[in-house]
C-alpha positions in Angstrom: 47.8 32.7 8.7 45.2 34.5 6.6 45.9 32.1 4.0 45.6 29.1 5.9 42.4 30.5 7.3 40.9 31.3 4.2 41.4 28.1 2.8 40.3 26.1 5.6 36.8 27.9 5.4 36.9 26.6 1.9 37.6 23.5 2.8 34.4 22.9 5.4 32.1 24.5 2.7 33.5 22.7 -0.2 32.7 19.2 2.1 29.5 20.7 3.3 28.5 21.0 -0.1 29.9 17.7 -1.5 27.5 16.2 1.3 24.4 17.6 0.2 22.6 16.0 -3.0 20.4 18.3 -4.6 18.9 15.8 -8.3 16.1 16.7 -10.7 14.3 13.5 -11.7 10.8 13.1 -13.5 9.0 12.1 -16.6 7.7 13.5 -20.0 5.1 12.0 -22.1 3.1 13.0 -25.3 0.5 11.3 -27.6 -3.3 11.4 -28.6 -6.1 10.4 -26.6 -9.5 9.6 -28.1 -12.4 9.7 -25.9 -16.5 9.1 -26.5 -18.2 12.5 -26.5 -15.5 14.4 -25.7 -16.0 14.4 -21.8 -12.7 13.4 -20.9 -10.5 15.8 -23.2 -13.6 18.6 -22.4 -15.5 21.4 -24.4 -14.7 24.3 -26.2 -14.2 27.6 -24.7 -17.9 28.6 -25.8 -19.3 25.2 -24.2 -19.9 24.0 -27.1 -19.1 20.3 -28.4 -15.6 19.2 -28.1 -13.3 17.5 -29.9 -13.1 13.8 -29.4 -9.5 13.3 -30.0 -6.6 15.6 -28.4 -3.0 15.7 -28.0 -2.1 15.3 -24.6 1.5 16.1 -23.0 2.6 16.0 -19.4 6.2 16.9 -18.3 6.6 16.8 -14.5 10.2 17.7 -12.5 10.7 16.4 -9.0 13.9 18.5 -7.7 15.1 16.8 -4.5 17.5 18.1 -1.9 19.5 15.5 0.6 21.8 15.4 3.0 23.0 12.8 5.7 23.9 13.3 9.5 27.5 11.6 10.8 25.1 9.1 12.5 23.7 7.5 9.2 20.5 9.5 9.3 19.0 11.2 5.9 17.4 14.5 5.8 15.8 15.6 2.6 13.0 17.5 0.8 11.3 17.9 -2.5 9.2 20.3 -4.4 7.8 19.2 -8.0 7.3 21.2 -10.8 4.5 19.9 -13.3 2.2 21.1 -16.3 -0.3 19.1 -18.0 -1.5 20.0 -21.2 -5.0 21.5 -21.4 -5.1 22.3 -17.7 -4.9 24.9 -15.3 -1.5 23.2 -14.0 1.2 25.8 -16.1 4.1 24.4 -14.2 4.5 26.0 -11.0 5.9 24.9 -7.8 4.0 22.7 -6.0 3.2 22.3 -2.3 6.8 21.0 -0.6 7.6 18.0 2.1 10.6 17.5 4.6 11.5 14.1 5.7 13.7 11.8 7.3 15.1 8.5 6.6 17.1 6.1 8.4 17.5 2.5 9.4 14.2 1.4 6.6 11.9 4.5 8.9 10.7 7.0 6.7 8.8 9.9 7.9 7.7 13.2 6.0 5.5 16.2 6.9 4.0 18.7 4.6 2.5 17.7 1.2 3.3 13.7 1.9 2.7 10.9 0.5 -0.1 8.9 1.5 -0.6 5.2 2.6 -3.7 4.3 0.4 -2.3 5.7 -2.4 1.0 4.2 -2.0 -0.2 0.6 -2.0 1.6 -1.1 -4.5 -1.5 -2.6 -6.4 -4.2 0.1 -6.3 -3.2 0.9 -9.7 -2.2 -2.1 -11.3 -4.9 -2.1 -13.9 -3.6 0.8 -15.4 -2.7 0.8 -19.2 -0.6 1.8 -21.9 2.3 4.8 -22.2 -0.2 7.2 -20.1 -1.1 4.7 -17.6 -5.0 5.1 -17.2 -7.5 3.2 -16.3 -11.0 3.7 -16.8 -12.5 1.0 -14.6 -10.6 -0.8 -12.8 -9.3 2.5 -10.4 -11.2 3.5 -6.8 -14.3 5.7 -7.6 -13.9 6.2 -4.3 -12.0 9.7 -3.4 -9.1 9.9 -0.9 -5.9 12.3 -0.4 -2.9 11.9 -2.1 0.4 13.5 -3.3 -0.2 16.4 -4.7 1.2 17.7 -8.1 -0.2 21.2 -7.7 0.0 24.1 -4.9 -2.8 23.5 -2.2 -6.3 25.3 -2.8 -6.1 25.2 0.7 -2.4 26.4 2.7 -3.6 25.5 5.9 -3.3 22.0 5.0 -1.1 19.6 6.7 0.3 15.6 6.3 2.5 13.7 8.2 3.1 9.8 6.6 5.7 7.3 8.1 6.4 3.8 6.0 8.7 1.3 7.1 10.4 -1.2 5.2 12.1 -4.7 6.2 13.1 -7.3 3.6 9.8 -8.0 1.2 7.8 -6.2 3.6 6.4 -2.5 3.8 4.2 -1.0 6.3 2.9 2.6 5.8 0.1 5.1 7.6 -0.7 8.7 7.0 -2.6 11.9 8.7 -3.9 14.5 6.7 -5.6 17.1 7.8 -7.1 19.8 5.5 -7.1 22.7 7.4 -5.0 22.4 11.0 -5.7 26.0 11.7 -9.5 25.2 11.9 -9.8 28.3 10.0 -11.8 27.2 6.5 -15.3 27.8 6.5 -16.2 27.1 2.5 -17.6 23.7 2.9 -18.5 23.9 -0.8 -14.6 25.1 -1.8 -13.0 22.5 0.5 -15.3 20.4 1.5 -16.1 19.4 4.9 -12.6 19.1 6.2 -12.5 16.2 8.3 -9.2 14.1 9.5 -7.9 11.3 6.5 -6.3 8.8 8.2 -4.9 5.9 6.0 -3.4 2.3 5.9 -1.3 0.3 3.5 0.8 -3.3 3.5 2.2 -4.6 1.2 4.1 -7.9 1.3 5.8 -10.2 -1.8 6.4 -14.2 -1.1 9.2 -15.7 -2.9 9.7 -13.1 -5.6 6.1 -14.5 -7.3 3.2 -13.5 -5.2 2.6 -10.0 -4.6 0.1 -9.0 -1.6 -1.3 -5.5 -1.2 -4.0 -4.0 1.1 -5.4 -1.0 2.7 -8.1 1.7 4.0 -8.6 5.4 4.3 -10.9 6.7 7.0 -12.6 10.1 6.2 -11.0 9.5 2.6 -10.5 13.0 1.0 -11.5 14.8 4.3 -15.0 13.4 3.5 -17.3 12.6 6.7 -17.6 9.0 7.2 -16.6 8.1 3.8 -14.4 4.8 3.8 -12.1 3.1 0.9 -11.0 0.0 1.4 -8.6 -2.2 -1.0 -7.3 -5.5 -1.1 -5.1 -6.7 -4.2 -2.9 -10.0 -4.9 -0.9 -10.8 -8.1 0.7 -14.2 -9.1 3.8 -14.4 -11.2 2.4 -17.8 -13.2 5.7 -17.6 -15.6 8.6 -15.6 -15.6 6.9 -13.3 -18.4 3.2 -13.5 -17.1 1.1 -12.3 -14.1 -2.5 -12.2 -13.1 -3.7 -10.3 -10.1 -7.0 -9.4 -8.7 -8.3 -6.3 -6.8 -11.5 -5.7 -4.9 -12.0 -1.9 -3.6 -14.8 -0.9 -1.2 -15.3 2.7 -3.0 -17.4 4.5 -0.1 -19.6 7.2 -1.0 -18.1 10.5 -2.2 -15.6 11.0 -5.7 -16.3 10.7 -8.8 -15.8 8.8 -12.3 -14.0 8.1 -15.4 -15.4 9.8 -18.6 -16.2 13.1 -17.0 -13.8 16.0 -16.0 -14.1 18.9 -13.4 -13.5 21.4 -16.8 -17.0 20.3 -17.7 -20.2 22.5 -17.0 -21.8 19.2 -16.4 -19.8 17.7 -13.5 -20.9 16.7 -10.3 -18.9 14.6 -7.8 -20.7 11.8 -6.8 -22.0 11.4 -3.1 -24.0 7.9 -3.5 -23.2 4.5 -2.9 -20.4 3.5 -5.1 -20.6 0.2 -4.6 -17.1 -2.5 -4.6 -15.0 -3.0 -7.4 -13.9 -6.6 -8.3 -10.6 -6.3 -11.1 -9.1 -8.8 -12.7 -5.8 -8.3 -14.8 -2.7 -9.5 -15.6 0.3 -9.2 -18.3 2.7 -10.6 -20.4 5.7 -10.0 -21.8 7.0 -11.7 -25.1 10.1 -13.5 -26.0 11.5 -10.0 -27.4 11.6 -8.8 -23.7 10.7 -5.6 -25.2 7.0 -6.2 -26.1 4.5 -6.3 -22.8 0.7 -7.2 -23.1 -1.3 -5.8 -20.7 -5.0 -6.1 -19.8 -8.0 -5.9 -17.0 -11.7 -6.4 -16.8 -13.6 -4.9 -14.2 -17.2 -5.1 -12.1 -18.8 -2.3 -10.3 -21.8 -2.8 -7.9 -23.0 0.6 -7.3 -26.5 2.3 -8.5 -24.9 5.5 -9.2 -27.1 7.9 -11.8 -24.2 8.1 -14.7 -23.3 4.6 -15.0 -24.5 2.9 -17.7 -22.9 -0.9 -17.2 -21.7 -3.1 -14.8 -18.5 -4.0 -16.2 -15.5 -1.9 -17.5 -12.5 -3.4 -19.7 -9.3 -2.7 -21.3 -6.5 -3.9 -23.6 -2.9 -1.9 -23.3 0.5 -2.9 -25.2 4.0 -0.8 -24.1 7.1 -1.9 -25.9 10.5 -0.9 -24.7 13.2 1.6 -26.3 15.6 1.8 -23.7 14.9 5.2 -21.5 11.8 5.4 -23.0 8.6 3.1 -23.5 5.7 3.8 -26.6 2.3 2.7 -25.4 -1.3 2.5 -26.5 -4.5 1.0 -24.7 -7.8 0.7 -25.5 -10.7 0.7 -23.0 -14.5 1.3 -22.0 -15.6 3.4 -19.1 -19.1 2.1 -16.7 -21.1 4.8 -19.5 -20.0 2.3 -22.1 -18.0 5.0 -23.8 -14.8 4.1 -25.6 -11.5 5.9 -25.3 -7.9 5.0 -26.9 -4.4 6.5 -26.8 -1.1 6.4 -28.1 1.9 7.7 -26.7 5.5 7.9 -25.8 7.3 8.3 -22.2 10.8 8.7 -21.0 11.9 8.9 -17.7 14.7 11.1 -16.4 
């Protein structure tokens, strides 16, 4: 009886177990970057000039824990582990999220995603193995994921999407501080309510439609991003899209970084961004050209030119992509790289 007992206990945890999914999934990537001035890639220790040209390596973990209910429902959660070379981010734990998945719902609460950011297009300009773009991105600011433990615990987000056919519907709520305890506007700004919209919808397998808007982006009073984005699959191996983003007021730009003494967050008109890009792969299959050129209308003190444009190339290994783009930022600075990714 003891026996039988004994085993039987084994056997509901050995099935409890074999129904929970706990994966580790991510990226790595390495290279150079070269960037004008050395603003990107930032200044030595005794704020003196820079170097220009750095290697730069990311390697970021995404460890993932699911399980599903008798009724067909998924429960899961994630935390992500991440460092970035030359950065503060050493590869600790991250802020976590819980969710819940069933029937083409998804809902998750704590560090979420969020809808603006999750639009498929927003960041279809983007270039080459480390997939930047220097003009062609929102200048506006707005919440997303986020890759690092909160500066701020008290903060909360709660995003739903749903998903039928070739059709995707999202919204999220963040608020920065749900306690209403935070009183360092200058630390975490003025704390007000994101809320945020996305669609995205794709005809016939060629044309790919994408929109969205995020009220209070980045917990910023009254500061508004909106985005629309459509991309046409001319050939099987070609596509041209175009994006137009309402940047708001408050973020900041490419060709500067928070590490320098001299950076300032812009809180000025921004302007719209008009993008137009497209790529093309070659009869290899392996070989993809990439490329944008982009228009900014605001009057903000740093920028230099209207228009922002970029070349990229990424060419296939199999588990693996090598990449290189080069590009100028709105300060008509240049800035290359060269890299390799894998994906695990």
């Amino acid at each position: 009886m003891k026996k039988a007992l004994i085993a039987s206990t084994a056997l509901v945890l050995t099935a409890g177990a074999a129904a929970a999914d706990v994966t580790i999934s991510g990226y790595g990537r390495t290279g150079v970057i070269y960037y004008e001035d050395a603003v990107q890639t930032g200044l030595d220790a005794f704020g003196g000039e820079g170097s220009d040209t750095q290697v730069i390596s990311r390697l970021r973990m995404n460890i993932d824990a699911a399980t599903s209910t008798d009724q067909g429902v998924d429960f899961g959660a994630r935390f992500r582990i991440q460092w970035d070379q030359n950065s503060d981010n050493n590869g600790e734990l991250n802020a976590g999220k819980l969710y819940v998945t069933s029937s083409g719902l998804t809902v998750e609460v704590g560090n979420t995603e969020t809808a603006l950011d999750s639009a498929g297009l927003l960041y279809a300009t983007e270039l080459g193995s480390y997939d930047r773009s220097v003009g062609g991105n929102s200048l506006g600011a707005f919440f997303a994921y986020e890759s690092e433990a909160y500066t701020n615990e008290n903060r909360l987000g709660v995003f739903a999407s749903y998903a039928l056919d070739n059709l995707e519907v999202r919204a999220s709520y963040i608020d920065p501080d749900q306690t209403g305890t935070v009183e360092d506007e200058e630390l975490f700004g003025d704390v007000k309510e994101e809320y945020s919209f996305s669609v995205d919808y794709t005809w016939n397998e060629r044309l790919e439609l994408s929109g969205g808007f995020a009220l209070n982006g980045a917990g910023n009073d009254d500061h508004d991003v909106y985005f629309v984005g459509a991309r046409y699959a001319v050939m099987e191996n070609a596509r041209i899209g175009l994006n137009w983003i309402d940047n708001g007021d408050a973020g900041d730009y490419e060709g500067q970084s928070s590490s320098d003494p001299d950076f300032d967050p812009i809180t000025d008109d921004l302007g719209s961004t008009v993008a137009l890009y497209g790529d093309y792969t070659l009869a290899d299959g392996l070989t993809n050209i990439e490329a944008y050129i982009a228009n900014n209308s605001g009057d903000w003190a740093a920028k230099q030119t209207d228009n922002s444009f970029g070349i990229g190339v990424n060419y296939d290994l199999g588990g693996a992509r090598l990449g290189a783009s080069l590009q100028r930022d709105y300060q008509e600075r240049v800035t290359a790289d060269m890299g390799v990714r894998f994906d695990f």
